[in-house]
N, CA, C and O atoms as CSV, one atom per row, in Angstrom:
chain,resi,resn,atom,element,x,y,z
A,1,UNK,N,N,0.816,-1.197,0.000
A,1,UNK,CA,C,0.000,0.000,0.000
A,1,UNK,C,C,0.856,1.256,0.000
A,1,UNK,O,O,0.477,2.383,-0.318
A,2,UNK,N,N,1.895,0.945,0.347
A,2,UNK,CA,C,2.834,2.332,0.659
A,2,UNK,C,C,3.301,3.112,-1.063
A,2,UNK,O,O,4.051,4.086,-1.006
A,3,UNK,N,N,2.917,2.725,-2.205
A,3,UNK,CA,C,3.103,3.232,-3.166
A,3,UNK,C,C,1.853,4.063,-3.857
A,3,UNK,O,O,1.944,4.968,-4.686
A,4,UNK,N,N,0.634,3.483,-3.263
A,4,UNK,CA,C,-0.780,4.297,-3.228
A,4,UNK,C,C,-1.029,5.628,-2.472
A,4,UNK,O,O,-0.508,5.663,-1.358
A,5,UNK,N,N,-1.761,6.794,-2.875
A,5,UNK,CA,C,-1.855,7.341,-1.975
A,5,UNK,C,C,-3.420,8.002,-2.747
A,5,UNK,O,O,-4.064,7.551,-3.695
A,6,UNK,N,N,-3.608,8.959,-2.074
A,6,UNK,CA,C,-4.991,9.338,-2.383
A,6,UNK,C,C,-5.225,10.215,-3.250
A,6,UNK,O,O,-4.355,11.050,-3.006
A,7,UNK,N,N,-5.960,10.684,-4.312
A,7,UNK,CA,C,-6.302,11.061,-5.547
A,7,UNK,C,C,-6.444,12.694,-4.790
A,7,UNK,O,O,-6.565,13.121,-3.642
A,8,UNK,N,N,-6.363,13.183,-5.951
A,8,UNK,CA,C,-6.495,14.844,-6.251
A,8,UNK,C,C,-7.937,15.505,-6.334
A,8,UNK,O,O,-8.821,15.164,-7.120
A,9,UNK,N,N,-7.985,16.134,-5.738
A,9,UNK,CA,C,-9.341,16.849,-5.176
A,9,UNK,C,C,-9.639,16.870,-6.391
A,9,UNK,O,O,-9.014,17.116,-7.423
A,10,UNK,N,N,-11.297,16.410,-6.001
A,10,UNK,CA,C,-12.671,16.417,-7.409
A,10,UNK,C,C,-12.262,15.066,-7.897
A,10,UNK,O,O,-13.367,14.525,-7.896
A,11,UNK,N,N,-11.449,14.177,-8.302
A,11,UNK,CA,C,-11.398,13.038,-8.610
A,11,UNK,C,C,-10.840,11.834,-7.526
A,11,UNK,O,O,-10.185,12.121,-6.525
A,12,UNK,N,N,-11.273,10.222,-7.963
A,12,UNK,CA,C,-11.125,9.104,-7.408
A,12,UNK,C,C,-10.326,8.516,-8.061
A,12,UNK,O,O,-9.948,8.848,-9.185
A,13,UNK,N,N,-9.870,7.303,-7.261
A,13,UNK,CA,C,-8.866,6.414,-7.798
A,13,UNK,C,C,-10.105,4.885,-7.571
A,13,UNK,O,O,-10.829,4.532,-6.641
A,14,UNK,N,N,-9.847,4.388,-8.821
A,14,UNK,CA,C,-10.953,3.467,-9.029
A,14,UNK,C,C,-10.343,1.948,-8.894
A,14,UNK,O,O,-9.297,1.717,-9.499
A,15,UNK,N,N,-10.812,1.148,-8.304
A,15,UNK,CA,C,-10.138,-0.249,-8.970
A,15,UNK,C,C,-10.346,-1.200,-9.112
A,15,UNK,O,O,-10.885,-1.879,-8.238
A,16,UNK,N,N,-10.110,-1.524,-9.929
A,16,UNK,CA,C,-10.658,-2.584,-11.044
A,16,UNK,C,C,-10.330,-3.833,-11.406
A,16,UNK,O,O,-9.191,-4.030,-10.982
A,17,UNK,N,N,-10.917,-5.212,-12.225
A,17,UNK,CA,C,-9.677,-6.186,-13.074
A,17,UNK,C,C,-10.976,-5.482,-13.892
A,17,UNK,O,O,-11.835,-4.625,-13.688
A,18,UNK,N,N,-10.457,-6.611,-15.177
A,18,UNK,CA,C,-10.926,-6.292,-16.866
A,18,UNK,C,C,-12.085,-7.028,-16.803
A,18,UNK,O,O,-13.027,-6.740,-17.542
A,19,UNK,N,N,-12.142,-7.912,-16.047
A,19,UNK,CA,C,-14.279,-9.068,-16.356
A,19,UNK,C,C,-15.043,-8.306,-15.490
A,19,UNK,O,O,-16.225,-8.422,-15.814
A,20,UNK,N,N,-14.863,-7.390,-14.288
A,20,UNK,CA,C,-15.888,-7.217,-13.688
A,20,UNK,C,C,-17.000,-6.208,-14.443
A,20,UNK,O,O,-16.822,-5.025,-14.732
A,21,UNK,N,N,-17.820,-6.767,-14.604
A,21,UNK,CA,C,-18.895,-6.104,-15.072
A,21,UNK,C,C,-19.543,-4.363,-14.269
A,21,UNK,O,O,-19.951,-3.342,-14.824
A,22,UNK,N,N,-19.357,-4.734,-12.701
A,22,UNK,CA,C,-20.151,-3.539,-11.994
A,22,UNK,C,C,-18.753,-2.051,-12.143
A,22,UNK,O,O,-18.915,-0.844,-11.965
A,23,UNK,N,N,-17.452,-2.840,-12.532
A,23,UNK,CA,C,-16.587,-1.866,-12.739
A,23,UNK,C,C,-16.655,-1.017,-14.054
A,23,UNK,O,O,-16.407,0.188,-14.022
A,24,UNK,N,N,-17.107,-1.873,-15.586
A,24,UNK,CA,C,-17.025,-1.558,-16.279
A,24,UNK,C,C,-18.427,-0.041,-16.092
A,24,UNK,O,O,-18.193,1.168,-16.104
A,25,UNK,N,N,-19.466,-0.574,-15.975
A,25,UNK,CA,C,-20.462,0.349,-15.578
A,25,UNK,C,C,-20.159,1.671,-14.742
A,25,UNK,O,O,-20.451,2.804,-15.127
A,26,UNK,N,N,-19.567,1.376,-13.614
A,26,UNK,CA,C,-19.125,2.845,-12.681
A,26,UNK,C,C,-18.175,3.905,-13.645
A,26,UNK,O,O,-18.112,5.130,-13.740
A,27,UNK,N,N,-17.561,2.902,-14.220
A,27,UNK,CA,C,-16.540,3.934,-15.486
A,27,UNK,C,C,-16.803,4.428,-16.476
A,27,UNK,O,O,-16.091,5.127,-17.197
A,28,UNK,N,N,-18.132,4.023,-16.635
A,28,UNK,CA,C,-18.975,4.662,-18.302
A,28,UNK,C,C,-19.697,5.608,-17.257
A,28,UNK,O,O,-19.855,6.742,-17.708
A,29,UNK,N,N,-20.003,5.488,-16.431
A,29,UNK,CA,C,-20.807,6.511,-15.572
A,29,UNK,C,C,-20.395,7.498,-15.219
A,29,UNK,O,O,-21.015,8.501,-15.573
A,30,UNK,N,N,-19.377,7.637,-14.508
A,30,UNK,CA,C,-18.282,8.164,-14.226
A,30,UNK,C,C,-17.495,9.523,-15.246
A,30,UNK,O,O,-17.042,10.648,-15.038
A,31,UNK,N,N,-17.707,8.477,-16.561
A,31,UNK,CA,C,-17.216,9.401,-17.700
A,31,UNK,C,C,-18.097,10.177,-18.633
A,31,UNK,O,O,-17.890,10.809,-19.669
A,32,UNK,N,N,-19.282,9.875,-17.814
A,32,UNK,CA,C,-20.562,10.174,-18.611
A,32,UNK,C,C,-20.789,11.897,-17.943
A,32,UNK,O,O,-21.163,12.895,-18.558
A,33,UNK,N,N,-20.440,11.770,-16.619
A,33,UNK,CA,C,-20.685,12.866,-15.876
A,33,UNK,C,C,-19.767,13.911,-15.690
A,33,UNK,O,O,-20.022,14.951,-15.082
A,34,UNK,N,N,-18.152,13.485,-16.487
A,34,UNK,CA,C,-17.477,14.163,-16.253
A,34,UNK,C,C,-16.286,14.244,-15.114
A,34,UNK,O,O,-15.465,15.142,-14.927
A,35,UNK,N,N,-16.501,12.835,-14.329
A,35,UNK,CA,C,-15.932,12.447,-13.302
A,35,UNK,C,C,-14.569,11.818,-13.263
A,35,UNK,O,O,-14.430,10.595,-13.256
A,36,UNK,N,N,-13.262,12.921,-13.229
A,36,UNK,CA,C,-11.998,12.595,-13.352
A,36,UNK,C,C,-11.857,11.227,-12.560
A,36,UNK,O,O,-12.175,11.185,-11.371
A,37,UNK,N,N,-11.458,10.294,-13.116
A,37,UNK,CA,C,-10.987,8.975,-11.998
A,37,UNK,C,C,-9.663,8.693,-13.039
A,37,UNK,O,O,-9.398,8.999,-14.202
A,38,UNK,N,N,-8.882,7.820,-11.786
A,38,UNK,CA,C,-7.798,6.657,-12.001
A,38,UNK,C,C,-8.044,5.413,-11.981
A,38,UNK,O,O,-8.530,5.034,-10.916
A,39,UNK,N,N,-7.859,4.469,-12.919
A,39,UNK,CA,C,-8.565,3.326,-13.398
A,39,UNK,C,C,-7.047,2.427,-13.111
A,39,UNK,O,O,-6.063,2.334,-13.845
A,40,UNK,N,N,-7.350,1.728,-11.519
A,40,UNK,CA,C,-6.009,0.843,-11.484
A,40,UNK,C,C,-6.355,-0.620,-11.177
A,40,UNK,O,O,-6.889,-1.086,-10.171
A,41,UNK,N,N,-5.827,-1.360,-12.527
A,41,UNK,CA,C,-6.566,-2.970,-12.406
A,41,UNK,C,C,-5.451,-3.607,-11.539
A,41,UNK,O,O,-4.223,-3.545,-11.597
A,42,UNK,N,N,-6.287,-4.221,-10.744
A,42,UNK,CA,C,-5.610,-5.128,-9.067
A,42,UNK,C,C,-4.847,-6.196,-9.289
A,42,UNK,O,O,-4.096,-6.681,-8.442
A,43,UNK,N,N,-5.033,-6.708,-10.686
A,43,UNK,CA,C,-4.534,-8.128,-11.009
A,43,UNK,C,C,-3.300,-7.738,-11.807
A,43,UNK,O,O,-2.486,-8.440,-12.407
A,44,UNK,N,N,-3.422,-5.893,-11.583
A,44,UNK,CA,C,-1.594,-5.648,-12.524
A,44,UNK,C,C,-0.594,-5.181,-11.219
A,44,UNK,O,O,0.636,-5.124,-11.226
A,45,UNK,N,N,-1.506,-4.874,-10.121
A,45,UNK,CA,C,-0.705,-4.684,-9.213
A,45,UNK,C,C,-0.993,-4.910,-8.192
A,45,UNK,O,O,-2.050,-4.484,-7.725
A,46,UNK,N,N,-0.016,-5.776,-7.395
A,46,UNK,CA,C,-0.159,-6.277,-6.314
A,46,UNK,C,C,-0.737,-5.379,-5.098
A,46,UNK,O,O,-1.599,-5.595,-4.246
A,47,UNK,N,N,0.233,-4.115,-5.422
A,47,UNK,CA,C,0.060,-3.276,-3.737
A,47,UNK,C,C,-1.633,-2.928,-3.755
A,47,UNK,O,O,-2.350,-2.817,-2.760
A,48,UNK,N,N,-2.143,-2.760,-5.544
A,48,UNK,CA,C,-3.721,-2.163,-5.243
A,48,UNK,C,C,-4.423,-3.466,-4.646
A,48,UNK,O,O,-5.393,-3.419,-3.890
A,49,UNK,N,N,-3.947,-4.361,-4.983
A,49,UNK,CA,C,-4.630,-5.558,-4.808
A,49,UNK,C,C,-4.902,-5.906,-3.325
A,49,UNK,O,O,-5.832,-6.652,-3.020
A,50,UNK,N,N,-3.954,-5.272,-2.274
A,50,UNK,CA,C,-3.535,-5.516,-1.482
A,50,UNK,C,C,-3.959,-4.078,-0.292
A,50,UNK,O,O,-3.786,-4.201,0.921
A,51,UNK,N,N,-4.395,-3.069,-0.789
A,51,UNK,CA,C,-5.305,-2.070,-0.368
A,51,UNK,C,C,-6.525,-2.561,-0.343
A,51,UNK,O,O,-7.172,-2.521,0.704
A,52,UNK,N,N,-7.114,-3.185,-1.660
A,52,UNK,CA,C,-8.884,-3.164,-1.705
A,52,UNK,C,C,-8.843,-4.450,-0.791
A,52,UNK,O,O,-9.877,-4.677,-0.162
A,53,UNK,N,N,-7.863,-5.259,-0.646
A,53,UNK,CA,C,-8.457,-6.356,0.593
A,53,UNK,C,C,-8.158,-5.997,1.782
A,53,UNK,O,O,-8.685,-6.727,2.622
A,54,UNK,N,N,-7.536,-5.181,2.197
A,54,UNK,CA,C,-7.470,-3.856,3.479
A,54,UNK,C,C,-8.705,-3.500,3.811
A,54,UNK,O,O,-9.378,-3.762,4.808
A,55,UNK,N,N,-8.975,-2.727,2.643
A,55,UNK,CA,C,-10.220,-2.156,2.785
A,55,UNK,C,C,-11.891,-3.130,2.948
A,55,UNK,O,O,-12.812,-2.605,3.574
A,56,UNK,N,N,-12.022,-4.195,2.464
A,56,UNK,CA,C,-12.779,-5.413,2.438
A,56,UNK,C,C,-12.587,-6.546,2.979
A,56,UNK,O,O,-12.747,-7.674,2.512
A,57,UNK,N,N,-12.220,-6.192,4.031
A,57,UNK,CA,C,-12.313,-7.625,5.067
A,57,UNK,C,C,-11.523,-8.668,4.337
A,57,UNK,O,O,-11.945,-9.824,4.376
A,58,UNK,N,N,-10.209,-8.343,3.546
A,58,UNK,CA,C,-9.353,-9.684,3.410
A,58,UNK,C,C,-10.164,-10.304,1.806
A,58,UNK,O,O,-9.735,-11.281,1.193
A,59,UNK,N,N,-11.221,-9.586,1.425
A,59,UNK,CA,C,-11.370,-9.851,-0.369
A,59,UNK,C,C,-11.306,-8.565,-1.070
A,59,UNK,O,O,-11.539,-7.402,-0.738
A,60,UNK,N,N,-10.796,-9.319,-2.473
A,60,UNK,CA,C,-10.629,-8.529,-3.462
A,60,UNK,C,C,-11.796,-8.216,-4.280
A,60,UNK,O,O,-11.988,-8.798,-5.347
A,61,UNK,N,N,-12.879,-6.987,-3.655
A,61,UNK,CA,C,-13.962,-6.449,-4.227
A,61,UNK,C,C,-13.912,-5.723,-4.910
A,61,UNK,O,O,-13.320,-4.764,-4.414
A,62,UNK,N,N,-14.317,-5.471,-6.268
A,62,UNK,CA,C,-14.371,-4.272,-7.520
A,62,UNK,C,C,-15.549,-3.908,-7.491
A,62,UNK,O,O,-16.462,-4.707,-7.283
A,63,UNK,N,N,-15.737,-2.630,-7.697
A,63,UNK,CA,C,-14.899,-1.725,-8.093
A,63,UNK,C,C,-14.651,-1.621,-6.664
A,63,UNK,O,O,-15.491,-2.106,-5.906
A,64,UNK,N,N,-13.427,-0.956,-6.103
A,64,UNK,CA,C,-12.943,-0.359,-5.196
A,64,UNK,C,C,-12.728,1.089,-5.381
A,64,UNK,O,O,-11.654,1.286,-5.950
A,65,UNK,N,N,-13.516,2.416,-5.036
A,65,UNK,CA,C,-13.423,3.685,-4.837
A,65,UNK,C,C,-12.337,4.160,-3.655
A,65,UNK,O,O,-12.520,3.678,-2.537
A,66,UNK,N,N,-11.409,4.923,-3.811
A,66,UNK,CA,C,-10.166,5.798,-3.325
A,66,UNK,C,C,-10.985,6.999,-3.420
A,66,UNK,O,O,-11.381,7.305,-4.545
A,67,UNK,N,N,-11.364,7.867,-2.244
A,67,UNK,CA,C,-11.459,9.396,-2.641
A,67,UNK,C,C,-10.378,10.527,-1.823
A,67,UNK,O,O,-9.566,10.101,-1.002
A,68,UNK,N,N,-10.427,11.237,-1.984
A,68,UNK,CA,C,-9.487,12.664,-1.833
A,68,UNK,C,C,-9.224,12.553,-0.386
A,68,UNK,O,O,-8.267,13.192,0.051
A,69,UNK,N,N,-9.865,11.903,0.349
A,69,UNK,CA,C,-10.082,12.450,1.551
A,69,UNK,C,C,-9.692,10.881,2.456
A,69,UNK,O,O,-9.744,10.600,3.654
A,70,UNK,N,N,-9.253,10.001,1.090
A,70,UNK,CA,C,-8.552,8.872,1.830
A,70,UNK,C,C,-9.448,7.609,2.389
A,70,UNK,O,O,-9.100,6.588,2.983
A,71,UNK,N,N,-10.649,8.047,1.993
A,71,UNK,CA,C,-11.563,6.952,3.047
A,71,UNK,C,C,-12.212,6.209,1.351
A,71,UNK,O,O,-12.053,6.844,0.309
A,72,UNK,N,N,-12.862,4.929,1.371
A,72,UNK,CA,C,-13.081,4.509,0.682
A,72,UNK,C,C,-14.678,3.411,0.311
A,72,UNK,O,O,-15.408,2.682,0.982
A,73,UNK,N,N,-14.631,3.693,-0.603
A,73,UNK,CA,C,-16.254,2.698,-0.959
A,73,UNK,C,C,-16.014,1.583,-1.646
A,73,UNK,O,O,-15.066,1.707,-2.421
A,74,UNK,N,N,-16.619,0.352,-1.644
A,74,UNK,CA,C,-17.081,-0.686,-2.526
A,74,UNK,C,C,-18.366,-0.687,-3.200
A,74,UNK,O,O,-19.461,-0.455,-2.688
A,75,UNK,N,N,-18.116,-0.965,-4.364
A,75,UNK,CA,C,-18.957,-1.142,-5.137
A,75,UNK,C,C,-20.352,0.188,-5.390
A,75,UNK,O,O,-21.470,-0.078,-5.832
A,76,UNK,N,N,-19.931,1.395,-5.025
A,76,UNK,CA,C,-21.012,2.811,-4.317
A,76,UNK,C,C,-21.496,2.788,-6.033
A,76,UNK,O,O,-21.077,2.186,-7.022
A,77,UNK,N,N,-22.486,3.678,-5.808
A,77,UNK,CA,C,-23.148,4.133,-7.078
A,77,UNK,C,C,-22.488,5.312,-7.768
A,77,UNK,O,O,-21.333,5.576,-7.431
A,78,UNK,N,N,-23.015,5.969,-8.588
A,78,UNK,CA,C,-22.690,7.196,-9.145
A,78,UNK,C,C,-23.145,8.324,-7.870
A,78,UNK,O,O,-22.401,9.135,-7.319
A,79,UNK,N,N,-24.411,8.116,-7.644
A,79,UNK,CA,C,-24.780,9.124,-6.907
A,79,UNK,C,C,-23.671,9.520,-5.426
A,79,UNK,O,O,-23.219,10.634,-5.160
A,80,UNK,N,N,-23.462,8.307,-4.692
A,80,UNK,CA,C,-22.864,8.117,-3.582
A,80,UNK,C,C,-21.165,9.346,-3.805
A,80,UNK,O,O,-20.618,10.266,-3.196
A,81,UNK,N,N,-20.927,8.360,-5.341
A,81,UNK,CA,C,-19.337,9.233,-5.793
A,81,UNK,C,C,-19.410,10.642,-5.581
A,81,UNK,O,O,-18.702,11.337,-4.851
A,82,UNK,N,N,-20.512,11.023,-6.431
A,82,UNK,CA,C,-20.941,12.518,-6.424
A,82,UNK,C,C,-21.256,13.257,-4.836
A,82,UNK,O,O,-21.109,14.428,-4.487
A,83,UNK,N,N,-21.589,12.433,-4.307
A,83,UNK,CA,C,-22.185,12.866,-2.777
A,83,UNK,C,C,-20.861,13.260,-1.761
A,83,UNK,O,O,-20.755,14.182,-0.953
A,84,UNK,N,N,-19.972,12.262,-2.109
A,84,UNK,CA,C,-18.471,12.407,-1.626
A,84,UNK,C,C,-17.367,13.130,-1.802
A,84,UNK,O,O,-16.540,13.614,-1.029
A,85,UNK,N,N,-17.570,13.110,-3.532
A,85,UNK,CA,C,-16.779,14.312,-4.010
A,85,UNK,C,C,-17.270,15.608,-3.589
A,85,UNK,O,O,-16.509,16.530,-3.294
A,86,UNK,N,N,-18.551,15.691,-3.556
A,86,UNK,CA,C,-19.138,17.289,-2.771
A,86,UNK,C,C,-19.182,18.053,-3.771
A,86,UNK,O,O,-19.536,19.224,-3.637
């Protein structure tokens, strides 16, 4: 985790592998609204891989949301993102 750190105000750090379906969706959403994110797939890197099961009780849940402020969501909606970003 020590190579992660937390995204730049107004945008998230997202994360992902390539089959999950609820990831592919948050990222068309996401880009639909204008919503700067970082798109980092878990299965290319260990340390993200190794945050989102930090963050999830020891599994690797996608999408995994990073926001500005360091605290983090699984699997949140669009609305939730927006609610967080402020």
């Amino acid at each position: 985790m020590s190579t992660l750190s937390a995204p730049a105000a107004g945008t998230v750090t997202m994360f992902t592998t390539t089959w999950c379906g609820y990831c592919r969706r948050l990222k068309s959403q996401l880009e639909r609204e204008g919503i700067a994110f970082t798109e980092v797939d878990i299965e290319r890197k260990p340390d993200a891989a190794d945050y989102v099961m930090l963050v999830n009780g020891g599994n690797q849940t996608v999408p995994t949301v990073l926001f500005p402020d360091g605290s983090a969501a699984t699997n949140p909606s669009l609305a939730e993102v927006r609610e967080r970003l402020g």
